[in-house]
N, C-alpha and C positions, 0 to 999 in steps of 0.2 A: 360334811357328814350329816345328810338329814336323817333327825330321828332319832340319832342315836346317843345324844346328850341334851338333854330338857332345861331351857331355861327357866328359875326359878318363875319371871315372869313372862313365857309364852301364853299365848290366848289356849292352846290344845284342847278346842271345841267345834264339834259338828257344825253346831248351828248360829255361827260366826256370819253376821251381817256381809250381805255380795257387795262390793264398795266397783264390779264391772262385770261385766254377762262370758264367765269362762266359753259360751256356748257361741262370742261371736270370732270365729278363728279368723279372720280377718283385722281385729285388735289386737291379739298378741304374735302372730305366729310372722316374724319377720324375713322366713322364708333363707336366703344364701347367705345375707347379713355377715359380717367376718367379726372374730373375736374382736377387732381393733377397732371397728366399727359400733359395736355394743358396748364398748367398755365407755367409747368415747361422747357417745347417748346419754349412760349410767351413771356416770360416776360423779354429777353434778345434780343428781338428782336425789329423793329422800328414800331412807330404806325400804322395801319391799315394790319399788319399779320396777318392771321386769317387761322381758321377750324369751319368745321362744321362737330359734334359728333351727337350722338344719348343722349338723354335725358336719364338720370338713376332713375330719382327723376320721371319721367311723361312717362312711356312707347309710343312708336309711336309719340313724340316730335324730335326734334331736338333742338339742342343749338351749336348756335352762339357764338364762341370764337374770341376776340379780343384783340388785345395790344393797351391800351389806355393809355397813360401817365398821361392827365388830365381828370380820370373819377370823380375827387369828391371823390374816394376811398382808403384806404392803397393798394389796391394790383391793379398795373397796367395793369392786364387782365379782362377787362369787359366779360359778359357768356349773351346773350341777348336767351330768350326762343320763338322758333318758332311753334307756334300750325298749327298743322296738320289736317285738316279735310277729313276726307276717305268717300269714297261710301260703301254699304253693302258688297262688293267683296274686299274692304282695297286699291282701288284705291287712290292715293293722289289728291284731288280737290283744296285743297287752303291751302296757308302756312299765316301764319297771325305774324308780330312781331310788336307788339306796336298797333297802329292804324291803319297799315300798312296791306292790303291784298293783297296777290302776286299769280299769277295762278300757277306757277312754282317756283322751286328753281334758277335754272338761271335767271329769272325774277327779283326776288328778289336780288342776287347779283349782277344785271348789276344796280340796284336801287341807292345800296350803293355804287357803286362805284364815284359816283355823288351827293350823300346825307352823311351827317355829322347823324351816331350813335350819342352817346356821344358828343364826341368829336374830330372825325376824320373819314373817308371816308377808304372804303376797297385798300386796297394797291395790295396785292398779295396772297395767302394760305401759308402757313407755310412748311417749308421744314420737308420733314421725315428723324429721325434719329434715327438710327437703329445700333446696333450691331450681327454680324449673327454670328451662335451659331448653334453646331453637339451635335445631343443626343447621349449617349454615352451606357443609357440603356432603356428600355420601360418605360414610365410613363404611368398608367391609370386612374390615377387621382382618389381622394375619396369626394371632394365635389363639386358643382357644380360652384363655381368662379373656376376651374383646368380648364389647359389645355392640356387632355393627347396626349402625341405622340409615337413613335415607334424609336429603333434604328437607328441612321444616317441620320433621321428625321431633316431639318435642320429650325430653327427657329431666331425669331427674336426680340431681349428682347428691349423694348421701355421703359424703367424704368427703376434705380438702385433697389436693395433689398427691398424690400413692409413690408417685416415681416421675419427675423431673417435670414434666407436663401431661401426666396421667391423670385424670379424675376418675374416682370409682361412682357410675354411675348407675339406675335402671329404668326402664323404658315402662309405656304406660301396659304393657302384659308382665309386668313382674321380674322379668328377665333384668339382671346386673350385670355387668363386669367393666371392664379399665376404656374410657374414651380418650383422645387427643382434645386438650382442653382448648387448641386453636379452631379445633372443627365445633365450635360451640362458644355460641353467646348467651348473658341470661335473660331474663324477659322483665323488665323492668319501668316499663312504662305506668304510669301514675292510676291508669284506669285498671291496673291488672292484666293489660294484654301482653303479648310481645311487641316488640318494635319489627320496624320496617315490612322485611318479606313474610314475615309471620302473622299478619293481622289479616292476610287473607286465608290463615288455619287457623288462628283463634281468638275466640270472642270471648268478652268479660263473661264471668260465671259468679257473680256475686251472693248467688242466694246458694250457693255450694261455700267451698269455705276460700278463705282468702286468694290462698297463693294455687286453687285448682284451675284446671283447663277447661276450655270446652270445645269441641269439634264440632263445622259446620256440616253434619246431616243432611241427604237427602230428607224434606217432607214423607214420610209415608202416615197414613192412616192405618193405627192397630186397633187389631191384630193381623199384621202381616206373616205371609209364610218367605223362607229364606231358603238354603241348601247352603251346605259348611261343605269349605272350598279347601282347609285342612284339618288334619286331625289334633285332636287339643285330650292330653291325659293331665287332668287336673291333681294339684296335692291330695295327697291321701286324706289331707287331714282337714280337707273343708269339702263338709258335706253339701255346701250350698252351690257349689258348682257342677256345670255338665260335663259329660265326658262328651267328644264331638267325635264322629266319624266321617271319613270325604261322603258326600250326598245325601248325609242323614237330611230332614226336614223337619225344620224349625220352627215352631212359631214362635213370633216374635214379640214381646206382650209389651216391654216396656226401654225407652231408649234412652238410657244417662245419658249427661253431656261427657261424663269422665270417660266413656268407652265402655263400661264396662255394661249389659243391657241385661233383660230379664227374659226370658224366654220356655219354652215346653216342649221338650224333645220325650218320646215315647212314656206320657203321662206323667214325667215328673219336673216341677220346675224348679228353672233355678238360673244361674248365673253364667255370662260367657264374655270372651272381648270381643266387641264387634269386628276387628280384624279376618275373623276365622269365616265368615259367613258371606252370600251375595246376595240379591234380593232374586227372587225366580223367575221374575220378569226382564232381572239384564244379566243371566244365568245362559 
């Protein structure tokens, strides 16, 4: 119940020091993430850890994940529900949690970080842990919680086994759900690469952070122009990405090794997976 009972010692101040940048929604917003999955994150972690998933139970919600130690509950991750209200276009106008109405999602967690939820004020977003993992053969997936991928395909299982030899895992565009843990090995070689068939798709990425990827790239010299080969409608709720349309034209300003590049589609920039795009020259 945020709000509505005051701890003798909550902080319940504006101008409560930022301890992370509510503004980069890419730190907290863990996207399909499943209760059992956050709790499993959370609950070894210190109070006011937190993510923000996507609601499963209430389509176009969000929910607020936190490690609370004294919620009043057996399990010490409180899940607080953020209703969403949209314009006819699915714009987001107002995030609403409790009593509580917030114009924005940064709004709302620069809020908490100065206000007592429960029982404890937002700390910092929860760290991602990730194991990476080489497909070994195509998966196409037969129900719609899969996640199919392709050969040497490299992914990333966020759960132990879900169901007999299921892993819940997702792919490097964000996309999760259930693999076959035999179509998959994990990459473990000393240098940080994959082993075997995989070292001809990924090279050490050391000055990125440990356990990242890197994909071997064409050379080009930017700024390159490209054409988006599919359409890509990005979360509502991260402003730093581009919406793609088939044959929009790109340029291409800047190319991570993690796939994810920088680019300026009709005067504004911002972010895309290299997947979606071709160069205009093998177009």
């Amino acid at each position: 119940m945020a709000d509505s009972q005051r701890n003798s010692s909550e902080p319940d101040r504006d101008d409560f020091p930022l301890t992370f940048d509510p503004a980069d929604v890419s730190s907290w917003h863990f996207g399909d993430a499943t209760r059992e999955e956050v709790v499993q994150m959370l609950e070894n972690e210190a109070d006011g850890v937190f993510c923000v998933r996507e609601s499963s139970s209430q389509k176009g919600n969000l929910v607020l994940s936190v490690k609370e130690t004294d919620n009043g509950k057996d399990q010490p991750v409180s899940h607080y529900l953020i209703t969403v209200t949209r314009t006819a276009d699915n714009t987001p106008t107002s995030y609403v949690l409790g009593d509580q109405v917030f114009l924005s999602m940064t709004q709302l967690l620069k809020y908490y970080l100065g206000h007592y939820l429960e029982s404890t004020n937002l700390l910092r977003p929860a760290k991602r842990v990730y194991v990476k993992m080489i497909a070994k053969y195509d998966f196409h997936g037969q129900e719609e919680c899969d996640l199919p991928f392709k050969t040497n395909e490299i992914l990333y299982v966020t759960s132990g086994k879900v169901e007999n030899s299921w892993l819940m895992a997702r792919n490097v565009l964000g996309r999760s759900g259930l693999i076959p843990s035999n179509y998959v090995e994990e990459c473990q070689n000393e240098d940080g690469s994959c082993r075997n068939s995989c070292n001809s798709f990924i090279t050490d990425n050391s000055h990125h952070s440990e356990d990242s990827s890197s994909i071997n790239f064409p050379i080009k010299t930017l700024p390159a122009y490209a054409r988006v080969k599919m359409p890509r409608n990005p979360n509502a709720y991260d402003k730093t990405a581009l919406k793609l349309e088939v044959n929009d034209r790109i340029k291409v300003l800047k190319m991570d090794p993690s796939g994810t590049w920088e680019g300026e589609l009709n005067g504004k920039i911002g972010f895309f997976p290299f997947t979606y795009i071709e160069w205009e020259d093998e177009a």
